[in-house]
C-alpha positions in Angstrom: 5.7 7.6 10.3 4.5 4.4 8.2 4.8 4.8 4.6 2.0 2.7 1.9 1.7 3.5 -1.3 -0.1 2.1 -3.9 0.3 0.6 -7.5 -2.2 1.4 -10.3 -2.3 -0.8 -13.3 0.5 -0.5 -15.9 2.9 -0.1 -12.6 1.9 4.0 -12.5 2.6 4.5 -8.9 0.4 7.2 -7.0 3.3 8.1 -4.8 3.6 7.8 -0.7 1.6 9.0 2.1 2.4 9.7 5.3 0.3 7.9 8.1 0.5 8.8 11.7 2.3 5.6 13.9 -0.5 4.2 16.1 0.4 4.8 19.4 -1.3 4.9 22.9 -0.6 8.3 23.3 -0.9 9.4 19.7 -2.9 13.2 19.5 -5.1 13.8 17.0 -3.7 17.1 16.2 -5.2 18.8 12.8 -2.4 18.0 10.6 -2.8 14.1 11.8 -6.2 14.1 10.9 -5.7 15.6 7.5 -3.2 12.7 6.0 -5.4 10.2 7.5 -8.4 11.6 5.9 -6.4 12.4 2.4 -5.0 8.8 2.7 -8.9 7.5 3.1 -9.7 9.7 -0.1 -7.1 8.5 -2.4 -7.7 4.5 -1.5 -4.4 3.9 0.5 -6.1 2.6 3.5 -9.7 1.5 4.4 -11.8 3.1 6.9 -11.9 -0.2 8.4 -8.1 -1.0 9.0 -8.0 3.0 9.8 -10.4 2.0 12.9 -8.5 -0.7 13.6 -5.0 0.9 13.5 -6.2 4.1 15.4 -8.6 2.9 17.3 -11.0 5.1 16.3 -15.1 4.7 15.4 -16.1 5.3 11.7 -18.2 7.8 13.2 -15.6 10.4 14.4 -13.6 9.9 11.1 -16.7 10.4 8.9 -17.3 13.7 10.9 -13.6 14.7 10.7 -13.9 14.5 6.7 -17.3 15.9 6.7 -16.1 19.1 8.6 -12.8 19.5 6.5 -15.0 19.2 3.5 -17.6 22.3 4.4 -14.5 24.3 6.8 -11.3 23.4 5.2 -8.9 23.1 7.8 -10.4 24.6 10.6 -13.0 22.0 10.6 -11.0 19.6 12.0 -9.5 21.7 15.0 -10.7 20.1 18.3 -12.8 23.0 19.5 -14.3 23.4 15.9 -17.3 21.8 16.1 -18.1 24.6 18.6 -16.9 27.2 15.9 -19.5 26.3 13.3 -23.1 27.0 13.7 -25.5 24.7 12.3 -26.4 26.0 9.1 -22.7 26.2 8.4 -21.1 30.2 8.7 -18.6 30.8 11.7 -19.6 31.8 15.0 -16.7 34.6 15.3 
């Protein structure tokens, strides 16, 4: 994994994140999308260089944080989009 952190003013450091390694074969698997998206939420990378780096569209990043921000978790699983009904309650 790559490790960025981050310096604040007054040399406080926010600590290290863990980024998945861009690969050709990388899976986004639910833990994978959760640092990336907790890594976009505390400034450590861009959504830009994220796109870049992943290959991935701002799009389908935005909807990952958008689902872990109403589900949690199970948001982000790869079938949950067919989990969640619109107006937001599980379909089991």
């Amino acid at each position: 994994m790559v490790v960025v952190s981050r310096n604040l003013s007054d040399q406080d450091v926010l600590g290290d994140v863990d980024l998945p390694v861009p690969s050709a074969d990388l899976r986004w698997v639910i833990s994978r999308k959760a640092q990336l998206i907790s890594a976009l939420d505390a400034g450590f990378i861009s959504l830009e260089e994220a796109c870049s780096r992943y290959s991935l569209t701002s799009e389908e990043i935005m909807s990952w944080r958008s689902r872990m921000m109403r589900h949690g978790m199970d948001g982000l699983r790869a079938t949950g989009i067919q989990q969640f009904t619109t107006n937001g309650h599980r379909t089991h």
